[in-house]
N, C-alpha and C positions, 0 to 999 in steps of 0.2 A: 712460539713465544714463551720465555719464561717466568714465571709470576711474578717475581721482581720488579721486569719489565711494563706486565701488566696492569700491576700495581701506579707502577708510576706514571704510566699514561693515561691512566684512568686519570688519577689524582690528577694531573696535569689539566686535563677537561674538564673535570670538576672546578679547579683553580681558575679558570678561564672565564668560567661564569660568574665567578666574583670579581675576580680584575676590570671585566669589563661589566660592571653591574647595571650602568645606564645604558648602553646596549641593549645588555638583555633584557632591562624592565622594556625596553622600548617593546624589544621584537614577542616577548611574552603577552604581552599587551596588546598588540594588534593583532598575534597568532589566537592568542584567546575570542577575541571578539569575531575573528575570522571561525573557529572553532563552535561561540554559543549562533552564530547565525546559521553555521550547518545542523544545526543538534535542534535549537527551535525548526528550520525547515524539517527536518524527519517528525520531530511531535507532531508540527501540522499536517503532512500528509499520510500519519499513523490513526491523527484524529478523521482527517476525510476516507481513507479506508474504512474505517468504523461505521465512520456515519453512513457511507455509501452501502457497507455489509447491511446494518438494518434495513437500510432502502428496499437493498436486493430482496432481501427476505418477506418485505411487505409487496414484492410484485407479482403477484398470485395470478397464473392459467389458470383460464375456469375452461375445462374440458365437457361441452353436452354429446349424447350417446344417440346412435341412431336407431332411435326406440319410435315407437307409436308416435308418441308427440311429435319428433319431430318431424313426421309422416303429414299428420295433423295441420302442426300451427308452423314449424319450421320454413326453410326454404326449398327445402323439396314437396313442400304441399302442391298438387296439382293446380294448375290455374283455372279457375270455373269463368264461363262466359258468360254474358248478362242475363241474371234469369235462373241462370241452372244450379242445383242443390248439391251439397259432398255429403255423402250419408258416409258419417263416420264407422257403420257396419260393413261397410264394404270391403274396407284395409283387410288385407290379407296381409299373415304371416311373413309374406316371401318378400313385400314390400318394405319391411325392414330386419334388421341385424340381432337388435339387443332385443331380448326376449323377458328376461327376468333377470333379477338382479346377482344369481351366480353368473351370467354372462359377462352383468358390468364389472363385476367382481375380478371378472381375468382379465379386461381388459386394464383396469388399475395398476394391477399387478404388474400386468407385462408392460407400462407406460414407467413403473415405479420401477424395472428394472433398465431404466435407459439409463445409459450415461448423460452426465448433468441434470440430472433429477435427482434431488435432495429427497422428496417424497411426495408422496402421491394418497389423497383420500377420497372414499367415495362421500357423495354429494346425493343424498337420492331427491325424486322431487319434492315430497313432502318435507325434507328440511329446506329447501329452496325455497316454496314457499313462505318457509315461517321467517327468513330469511330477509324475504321480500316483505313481510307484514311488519318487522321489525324499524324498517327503515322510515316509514311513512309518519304521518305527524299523528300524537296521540289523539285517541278517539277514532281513526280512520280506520283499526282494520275492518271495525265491520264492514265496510264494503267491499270489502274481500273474503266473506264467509261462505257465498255460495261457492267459489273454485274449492273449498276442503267439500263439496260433496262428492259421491263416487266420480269420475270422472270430468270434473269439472277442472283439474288442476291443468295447465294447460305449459307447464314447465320440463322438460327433458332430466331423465335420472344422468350424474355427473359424477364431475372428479376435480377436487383443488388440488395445482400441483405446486410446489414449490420445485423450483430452479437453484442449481448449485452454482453456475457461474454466467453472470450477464452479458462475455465474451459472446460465447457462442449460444445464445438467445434464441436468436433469428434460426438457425439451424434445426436447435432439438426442437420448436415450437411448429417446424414442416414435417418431422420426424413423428410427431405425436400425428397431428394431420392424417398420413400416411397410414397409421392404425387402421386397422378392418373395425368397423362399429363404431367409429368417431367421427359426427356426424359437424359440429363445427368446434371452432377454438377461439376463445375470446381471450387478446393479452393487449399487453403497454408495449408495444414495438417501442416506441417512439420514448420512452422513459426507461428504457435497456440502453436506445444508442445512445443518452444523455449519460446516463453513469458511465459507458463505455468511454464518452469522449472526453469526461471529466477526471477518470482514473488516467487516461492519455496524459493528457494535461498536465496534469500532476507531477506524473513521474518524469516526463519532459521538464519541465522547470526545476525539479527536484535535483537533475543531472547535472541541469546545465547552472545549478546553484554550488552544488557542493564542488565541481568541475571549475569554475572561478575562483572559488575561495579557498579552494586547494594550492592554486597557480601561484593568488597572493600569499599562500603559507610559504611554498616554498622560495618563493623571492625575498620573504623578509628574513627569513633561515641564513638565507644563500648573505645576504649584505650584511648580517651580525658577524657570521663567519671570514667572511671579509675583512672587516672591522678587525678580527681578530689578528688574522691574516698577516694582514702589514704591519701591524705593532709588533709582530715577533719575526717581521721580516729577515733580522740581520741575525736573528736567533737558529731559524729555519736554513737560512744562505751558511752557517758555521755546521750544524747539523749536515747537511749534504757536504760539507766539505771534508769531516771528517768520516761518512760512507756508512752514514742513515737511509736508509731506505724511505721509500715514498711512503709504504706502508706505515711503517714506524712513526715518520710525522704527520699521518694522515688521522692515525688516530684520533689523540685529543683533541681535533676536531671534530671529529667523529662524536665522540661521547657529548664533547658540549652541545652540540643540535637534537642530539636525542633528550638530553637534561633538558634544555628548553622546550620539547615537544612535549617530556612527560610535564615538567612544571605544567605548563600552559594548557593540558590537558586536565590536570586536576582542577583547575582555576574556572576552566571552561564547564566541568561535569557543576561545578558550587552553583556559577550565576546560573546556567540553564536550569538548576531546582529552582531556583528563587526567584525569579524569572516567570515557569512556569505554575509554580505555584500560585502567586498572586494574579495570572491570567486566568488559572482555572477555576479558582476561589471567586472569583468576580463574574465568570462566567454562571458557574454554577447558583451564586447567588441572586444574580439576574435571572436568570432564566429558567432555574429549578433543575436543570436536567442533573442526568448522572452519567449521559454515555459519552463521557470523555477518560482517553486514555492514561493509565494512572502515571505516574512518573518511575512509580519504584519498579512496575513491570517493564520497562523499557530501560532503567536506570544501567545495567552492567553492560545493556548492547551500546550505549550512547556513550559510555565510557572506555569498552573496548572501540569503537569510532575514531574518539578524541584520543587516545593513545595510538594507534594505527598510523592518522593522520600526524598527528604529531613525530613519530618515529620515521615515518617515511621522509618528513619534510625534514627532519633534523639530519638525517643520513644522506639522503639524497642532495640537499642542497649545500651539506658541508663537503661530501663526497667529488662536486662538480667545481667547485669553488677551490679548493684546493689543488685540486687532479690539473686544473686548466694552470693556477699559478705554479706547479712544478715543473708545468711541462714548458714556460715561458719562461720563469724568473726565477725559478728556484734555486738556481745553481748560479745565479750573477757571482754571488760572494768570492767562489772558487775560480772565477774569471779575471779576480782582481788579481 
């Protein structure tokens, strides 16, 4: 095609959009609104990824070691019958695993080298205890001073793991289990498969949101261009009569639905700041937090989105819209 040509087909679709200006306010207008409900849905499930990530973060495996204690006070303590004494001298060596704390030390390491483990620290009893002292209501630990004497602490040396993805939870937390020295494992099963079913959730409705409001883009695309369509009916019917190609009149349709995708893109990037803004301002003012997603970090993906979408729907629905009327009516003119 040569620029001249180009030129004027461009211009031609440009022109389009002002000839028909109440059209296009219509269809930029619900394209837009179409556009800020997709762009608010992605902040809110950018915000619940967030929120959800902290969650993860605060769901901490507590790993205990199969050490003395847990020989001791554990569930592998022997069961005594009515009457009969456990002389804690008796335990032998071979009765448990972890020995000293270079023991616990590898097995950390080698827990901290799994996949989905974010990290891995040792726990030994005596922070566990103080741990446990901490939590009670003030004035109470002393009732807790005789376990700091030698042997009185009755806690297992350990490990706080942090988990990298709450997907596969249930898995790496049988895989820790499984360790040689790892005597039990305390976690939130039940607060993995809540964020699990809630990330579900989410991106299901997220789909099945922007997958709607997509459909309505391209329909109201599709009926501007229509609009257009038959006002240059007898225009288009001369055009093929004198041996324009489809292409050729396909164009300036063409550019006009993209110009309304991009318009209605920029339109749509303004209200979702202003929009979002004043939700988050109100939020944050309530509530004090701060772990909400900023706008300006998300700002060039939400707008390359609303451009995308907009492109697609302006091309696509001029492209069908046209293509169907040439292939019916387009050539009436030259029949007369």
């Amino acid at each position: 095609m040569r620029l001249g040509s180009a030129k004027y087909l461009f211009g031609e679709g440009v022109k389009n959009v002002w000839v028909n200006r109440l059209m296009t306010i219509a269809s930029v207008g619900v394209l837009t609104a179409c556009m800020v409900l997709i762009g608010l849905a992605l902040l809110i499930s950018f915000n619940v990824d967030k929120a959800l990530g902290n969650l993860e973060q605060q769901n901490v495996v507590m790993v205990y070691f199969n050490d003395k204690n847990s020989v001791l006070y554990g569930d592998s303590a022997p069961i005594l019958a009515e009457g009969e004494t456990f002389d804690a001298k008796n335990i032998t060596d071979s009765q448990f695993l972890v020995h000293n704390k270079e023991e616990a030390l590898s097995i950390v390491n080698e827990i901290k080298g799994m996949d989905n483990v974010a990290d891995a620290t040792y726990v030994s009893k005596e922070e566990a205890l103080e741990s446990v002292k901490k939590t009670m209501l003030e004035g109470k630990e002393q009732y807790f001073e005789f376990l700091d004497e030698d042997g009185g602490n009755p806690l297992s040396d350990g490990a706080r793991v942090k988990l990298s993805d709450m997907a596969t939870f249930n898995e790496t937390v049988e895989k820790i289990k499984a360790v040689s020295g790892v005597s039990t494992v305390q976690s939130q099963g039940e607060l993995a498969d809540v964020i699990n079913s809630i990330k579900s959730g989410v991106g299901m409705a997220g789909v099945w949101i922007v997958l709607i409001l997509l459909v309505i883009s391209l329909v109201i695309v599709s009926n501007t261009i229509r609009v257009t369509m038959y006002n240059r009916k007898l225009e288009i019917s001369i055009m093929k009569a004198v041996g324009a190609t489809d292409g050729f009149i396909r164009v300036p349709f063409v550019v006009e639905g993209v110009a309304i995708g991009i318009i209605s893109a920029i339109f749509a990037e303004t209200l979702v700041y202003f929009c979002y803004r004043i939700a988050t301002d109100t939020i944050m003012g309530s509530l004090g937090t701060s772990t909400i997603v900023s706008f300006s970090s998300k700002a060039l993906l939400l707008l390359g989105v609303f451009v995308a979408i907009g492109v697609f729907a302006g091309v696509f629905g001029s492209i069908v819209m046209i293509s169907k009327y040439l292939k019916k009516e387009g050539s009436e003119f030259s029949a007369i």
